[in-house]
C-alpha positions in Angstrom: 251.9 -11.0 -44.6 252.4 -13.7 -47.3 251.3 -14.8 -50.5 251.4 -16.2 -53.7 254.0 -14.1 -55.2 256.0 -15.2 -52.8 256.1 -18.7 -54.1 259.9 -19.4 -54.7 259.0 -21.3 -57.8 257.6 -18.6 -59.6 261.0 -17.0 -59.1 263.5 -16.8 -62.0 266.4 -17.4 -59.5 267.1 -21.0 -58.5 266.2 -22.1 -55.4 268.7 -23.1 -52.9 269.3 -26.8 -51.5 267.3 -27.8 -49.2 267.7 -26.7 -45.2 269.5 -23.6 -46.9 268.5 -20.0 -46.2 266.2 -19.2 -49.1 267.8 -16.0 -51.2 264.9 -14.2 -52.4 263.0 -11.2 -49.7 259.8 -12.6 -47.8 256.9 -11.2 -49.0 254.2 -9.0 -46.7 250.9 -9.4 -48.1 247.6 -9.1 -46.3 244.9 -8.2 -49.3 242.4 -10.9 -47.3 242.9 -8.3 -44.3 240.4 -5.9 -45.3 237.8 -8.8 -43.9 238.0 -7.8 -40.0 235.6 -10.6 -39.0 233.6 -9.3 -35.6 233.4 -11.8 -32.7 234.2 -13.0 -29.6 236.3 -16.8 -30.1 236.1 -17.5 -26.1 237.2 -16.0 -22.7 240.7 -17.1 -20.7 240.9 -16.4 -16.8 244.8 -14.8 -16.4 245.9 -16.4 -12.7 248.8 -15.4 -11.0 251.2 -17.4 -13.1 249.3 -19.5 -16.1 247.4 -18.7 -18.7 243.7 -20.7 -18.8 242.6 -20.4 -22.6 238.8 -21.7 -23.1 237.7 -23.9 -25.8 236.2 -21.2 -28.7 236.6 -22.6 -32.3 237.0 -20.8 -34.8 239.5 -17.9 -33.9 238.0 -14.4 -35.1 238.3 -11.1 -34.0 237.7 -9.6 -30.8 235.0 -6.9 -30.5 236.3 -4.6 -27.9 239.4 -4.3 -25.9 240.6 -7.0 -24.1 240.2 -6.4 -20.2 243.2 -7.3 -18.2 241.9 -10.5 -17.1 239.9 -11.2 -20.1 241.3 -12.4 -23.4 239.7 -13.9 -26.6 241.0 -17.2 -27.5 241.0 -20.2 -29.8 241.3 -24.1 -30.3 241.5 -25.9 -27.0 241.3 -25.8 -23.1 245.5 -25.2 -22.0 247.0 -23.8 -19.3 250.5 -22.6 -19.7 253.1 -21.7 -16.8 254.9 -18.3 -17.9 258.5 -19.6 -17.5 260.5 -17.3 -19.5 264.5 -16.5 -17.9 264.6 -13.9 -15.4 267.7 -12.5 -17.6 266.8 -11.3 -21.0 268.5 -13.0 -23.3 269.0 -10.7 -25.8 268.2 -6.7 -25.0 268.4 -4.1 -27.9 268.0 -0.7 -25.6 268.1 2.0 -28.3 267.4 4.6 -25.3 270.9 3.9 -23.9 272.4 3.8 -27.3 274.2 6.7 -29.6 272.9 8.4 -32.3 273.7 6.4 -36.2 273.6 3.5 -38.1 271.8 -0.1 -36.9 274.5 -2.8 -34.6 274.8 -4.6 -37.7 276.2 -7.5 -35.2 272.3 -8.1 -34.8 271.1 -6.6 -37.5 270.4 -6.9 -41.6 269.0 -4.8 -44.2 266.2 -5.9 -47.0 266.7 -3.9 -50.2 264.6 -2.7 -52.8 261.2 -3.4 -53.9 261.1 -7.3 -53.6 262.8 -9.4 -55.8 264.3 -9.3 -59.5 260.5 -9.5 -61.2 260.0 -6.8 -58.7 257.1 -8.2 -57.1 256.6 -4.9 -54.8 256.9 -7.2 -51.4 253.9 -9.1 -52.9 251.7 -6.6 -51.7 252.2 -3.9 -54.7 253.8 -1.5 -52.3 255.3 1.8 -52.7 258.6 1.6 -51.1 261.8 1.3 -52.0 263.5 -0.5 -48.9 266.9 1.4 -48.5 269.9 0.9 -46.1 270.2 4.9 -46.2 270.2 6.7 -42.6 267.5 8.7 -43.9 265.4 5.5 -43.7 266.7 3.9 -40.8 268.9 5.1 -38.0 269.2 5.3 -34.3 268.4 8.9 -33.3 267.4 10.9 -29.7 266.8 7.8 -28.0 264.8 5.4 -30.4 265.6 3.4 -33.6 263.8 5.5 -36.3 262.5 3.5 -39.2 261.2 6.3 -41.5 258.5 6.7 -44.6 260.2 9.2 -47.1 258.1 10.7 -50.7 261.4 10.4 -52.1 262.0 9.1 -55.9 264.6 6.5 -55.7 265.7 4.0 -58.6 262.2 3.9 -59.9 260.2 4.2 -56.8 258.2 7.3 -55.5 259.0 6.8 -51.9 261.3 5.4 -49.4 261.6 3.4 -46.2 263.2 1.0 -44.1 263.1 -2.7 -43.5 265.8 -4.5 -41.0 265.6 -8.0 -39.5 267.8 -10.1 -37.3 268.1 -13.2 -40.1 271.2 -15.5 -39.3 272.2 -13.1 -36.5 270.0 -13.5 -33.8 267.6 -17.0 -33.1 264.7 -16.7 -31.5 263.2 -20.2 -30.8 260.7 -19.9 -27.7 260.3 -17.1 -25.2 259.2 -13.6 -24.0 259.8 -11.1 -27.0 258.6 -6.5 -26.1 259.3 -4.2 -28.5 258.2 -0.7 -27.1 257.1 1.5 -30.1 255.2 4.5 -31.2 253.7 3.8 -34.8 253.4 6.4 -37.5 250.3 8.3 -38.3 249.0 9.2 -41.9 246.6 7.3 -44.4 249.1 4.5 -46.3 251.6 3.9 -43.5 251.8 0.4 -42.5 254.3 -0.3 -39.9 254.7 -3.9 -38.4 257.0 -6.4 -35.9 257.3 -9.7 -37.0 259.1 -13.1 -37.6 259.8 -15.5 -39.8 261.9 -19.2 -40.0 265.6 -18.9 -39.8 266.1 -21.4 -42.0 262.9 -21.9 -43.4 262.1 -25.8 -42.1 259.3 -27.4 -43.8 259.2 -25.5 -46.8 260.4 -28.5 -49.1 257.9 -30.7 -46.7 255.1 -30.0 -49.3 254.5 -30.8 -53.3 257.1 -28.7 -55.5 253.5 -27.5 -56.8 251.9 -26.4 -53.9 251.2 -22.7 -54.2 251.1 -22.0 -51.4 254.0 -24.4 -50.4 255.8 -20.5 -49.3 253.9 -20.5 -45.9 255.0 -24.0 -44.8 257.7 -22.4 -42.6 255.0 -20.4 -40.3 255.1 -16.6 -40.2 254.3 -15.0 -36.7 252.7 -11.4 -37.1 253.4 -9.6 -33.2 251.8 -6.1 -34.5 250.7 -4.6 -37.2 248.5 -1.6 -38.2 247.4 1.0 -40.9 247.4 4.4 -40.9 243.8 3.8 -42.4 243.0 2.6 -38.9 245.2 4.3 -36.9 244.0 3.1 -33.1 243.8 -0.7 -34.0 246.6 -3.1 -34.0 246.2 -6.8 -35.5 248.5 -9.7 -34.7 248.3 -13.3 -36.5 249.5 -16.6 -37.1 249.9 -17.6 -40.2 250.8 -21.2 -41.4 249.9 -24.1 -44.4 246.6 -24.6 -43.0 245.7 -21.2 -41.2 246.0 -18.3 -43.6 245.2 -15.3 -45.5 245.1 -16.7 -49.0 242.6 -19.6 -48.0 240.6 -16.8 -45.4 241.5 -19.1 -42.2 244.0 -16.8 -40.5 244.3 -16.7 -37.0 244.0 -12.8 -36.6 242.8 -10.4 -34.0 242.5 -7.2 -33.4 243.0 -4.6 -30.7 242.2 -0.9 -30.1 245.4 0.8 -28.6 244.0 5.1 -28.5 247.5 6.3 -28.1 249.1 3.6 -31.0 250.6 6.9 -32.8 251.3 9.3 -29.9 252.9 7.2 -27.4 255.5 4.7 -26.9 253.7 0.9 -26.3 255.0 -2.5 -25.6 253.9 -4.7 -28.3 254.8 -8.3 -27.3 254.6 -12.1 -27.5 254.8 -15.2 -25.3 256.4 -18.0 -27.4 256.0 -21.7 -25.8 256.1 -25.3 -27.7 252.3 -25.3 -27.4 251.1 -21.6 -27.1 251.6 -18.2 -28.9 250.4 -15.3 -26.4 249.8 -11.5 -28.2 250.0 -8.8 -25.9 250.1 -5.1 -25.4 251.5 -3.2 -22.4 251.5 -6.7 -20.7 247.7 -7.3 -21.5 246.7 -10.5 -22.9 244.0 -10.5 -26.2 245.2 -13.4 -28.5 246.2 -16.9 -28.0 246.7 -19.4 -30.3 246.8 -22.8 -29.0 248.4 -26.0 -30.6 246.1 -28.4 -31.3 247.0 -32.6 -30.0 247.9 -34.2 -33.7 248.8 -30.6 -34.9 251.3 -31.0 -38.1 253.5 -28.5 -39.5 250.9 -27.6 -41.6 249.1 -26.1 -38.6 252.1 -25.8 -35.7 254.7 -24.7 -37.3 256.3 -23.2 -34.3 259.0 -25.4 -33.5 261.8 -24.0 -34.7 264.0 -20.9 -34.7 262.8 -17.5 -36.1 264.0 -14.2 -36.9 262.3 -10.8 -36.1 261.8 -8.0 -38.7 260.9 -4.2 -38.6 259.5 -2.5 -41.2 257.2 0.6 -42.5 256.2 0.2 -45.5 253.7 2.4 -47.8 250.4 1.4 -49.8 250.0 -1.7 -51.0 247.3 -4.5 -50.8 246.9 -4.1 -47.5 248.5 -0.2 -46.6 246.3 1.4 -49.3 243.2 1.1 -48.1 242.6 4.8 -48.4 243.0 4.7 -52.3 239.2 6.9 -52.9 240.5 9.4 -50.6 243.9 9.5 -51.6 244.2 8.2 -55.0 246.1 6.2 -56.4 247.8 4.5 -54.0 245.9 5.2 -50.7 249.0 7.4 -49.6 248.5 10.9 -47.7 251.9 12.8 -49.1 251.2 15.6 -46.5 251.8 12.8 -43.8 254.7 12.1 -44.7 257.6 11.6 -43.3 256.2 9.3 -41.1 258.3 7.3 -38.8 258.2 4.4 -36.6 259.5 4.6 -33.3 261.3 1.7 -31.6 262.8 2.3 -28.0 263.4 -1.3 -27.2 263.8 -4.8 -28.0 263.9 -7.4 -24.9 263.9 -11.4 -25.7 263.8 -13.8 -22.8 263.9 -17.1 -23.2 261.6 -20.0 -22.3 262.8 -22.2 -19.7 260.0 -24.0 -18.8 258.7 -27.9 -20.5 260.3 -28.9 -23.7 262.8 -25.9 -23.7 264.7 -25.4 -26.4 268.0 -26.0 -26.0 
């Protein structure tokens, strides 16, 4: 969900001092993501309260659905005790909550196409990212973020894109987001997060292209309307990424991704990242012993994002079916459904504090 347009220093605007928030709108690219590499990385054994992740390799994509005590896995042997706080830390029940605009207590908007070059999101996307309760608004019992074929300052659609940056932390710990993802070729819905305060991006050389993913990017879900019944989560960092093909990305078939409501979730420790759906286990990525930034990232506080955007590198996959952009107009409007957000935190060795 990165790449090189993303780079700060191809930006006109100056960057900011460093451990400042960085001013310019992340990028979401994933052009390498048409590559769904096929394979089984290893097997884990799920015990009552751990986690028991196999030695595998290289970290590619599962074949078939993960079983509920079968995962695919990568990097080394670890076993990890779930300790996460009975209490949820930080609950965002949009079932229990009236019909409007966003808590923005918790909540942000991103706006427009990308940046002042207009970089469409690095991805060439087609949406204009509004703050407009068309686009985003809590309505019947769900936070609706929704695709529009709307013209709007230059754009030929609309959509939504809201994250929790400098409102709400999230450093370690059990993260569900219960949604039900839009259908229609183009969509591209996804959960993610990405560094508060970007640590480690001035770690590398000024000219470092790809100096932009020091900070670590965790992908929870994502999926296409292209491929409607498979979700993808990742972890993208310096040394593991899109760009150079080395992500740490896998995918999982979910039937009723578009017509029901689905936890999507993530188990955060200081030396694991766990992917799950409905509670089920498929991905783990491991930190490796002498593991760098470059690689483990994961060390510091991020900040979740919701989005849907439209077409792009990644979106527009359909492009010979639905020229130009890969983007079924009859679809649309296509929303994505959120019910609700729960974060627990970890509480188990080297909590954060």
């Amino acid at each position: 969900m990165v790449s090189p347009e993303h780079d700060l220093d191809a930006i006109s605007a100056p960057l900011p001092e460093a451990g400042e928030p960085l001013s310019q709108p992340e990028g979401q690219p994933m052009s390498l993501r048409k590559k769904i590499l096929i394979g089984v990385a290893g097997l884990a054994v799920i015990g009552a309260s751990v986690y028991l992740a196999e030695t595998s390799g290289a970290d590619n994509n599962s074949a078939h659905v993960a079983a509920p005590t079968e995962i695919t896995a990568s990097n080394n042997t670890l076993m990890v005790t779930r300790d996460f706080a009975a209490k949820p830390t930080w609950v965002q029940d949009f079932d229990k909550t009236a019909n409007g605009g966003i808590n923005q207590a918790y909540w942000r908007f991103d706006q427009g196409t990308g940046g002042p070059t207009d970089p469409r999101w690095g991805n060439n996307e087609a949406e204009y990212y509004t703050d407009n309760l068309d686009n985003v608004q809590i309505k019947d019992g769900s936070l609706d973020i929704t695709a529009l074929k709307q013209a709007y300052r230059g754009s030929d659609y609309t959509s939504g894109r809201i994250k929790t940056e400098g409102k709400v932390d999230v450093e370690y710990g059990k993260i569900d987001v219960v949604a039900e993802l839009p259908g229609g070729a183009g969509t591209w819905p996804a959960i993610w997060m990405l560094s508060q305060k970007n640590i480690y991006y001035y770690s590398g050389p000024k000219n470092d292209s790809l100096r932009y993913l020091n900070p670590g990017e965790i992908d929870i879900m994502e999926e296409i309307g292209a491929q409607p019944d498979t979700v993808t989560s990742s972890a993208q960092s310096r040394s593991y990424n899109p760009t150079d093909n080395t992500e740490r990305i896998k995918t999982n078939t979910v039937p009723d991704a578009t017509t029901a409501f689905n936890d999507y979730g993530l188990e955060w420790t200081p030396t694991q990242l766990v992917f799950t759906v409905d509670g089920k286990p498929y991905h783990i990525v491991n930190k490796q012993p002498g593991d760098t930034y470059k690689a483990w990232p994961y060390d510091q506080p991020f900040y979740l994002l919701l989005n849907d955007a439209l077409g792009g590198t990644y979106g527009g996959q359909d492009s010979g079916q639905y020229p130009p952009n890969g983007i079924n107009n009859a679809a649309l409007p296509a929303t994505f459904k959120i019910r609700s957000i729960t974060y627990s935190k970890y509480i188990g060795p080297d909590a954060s504090s």
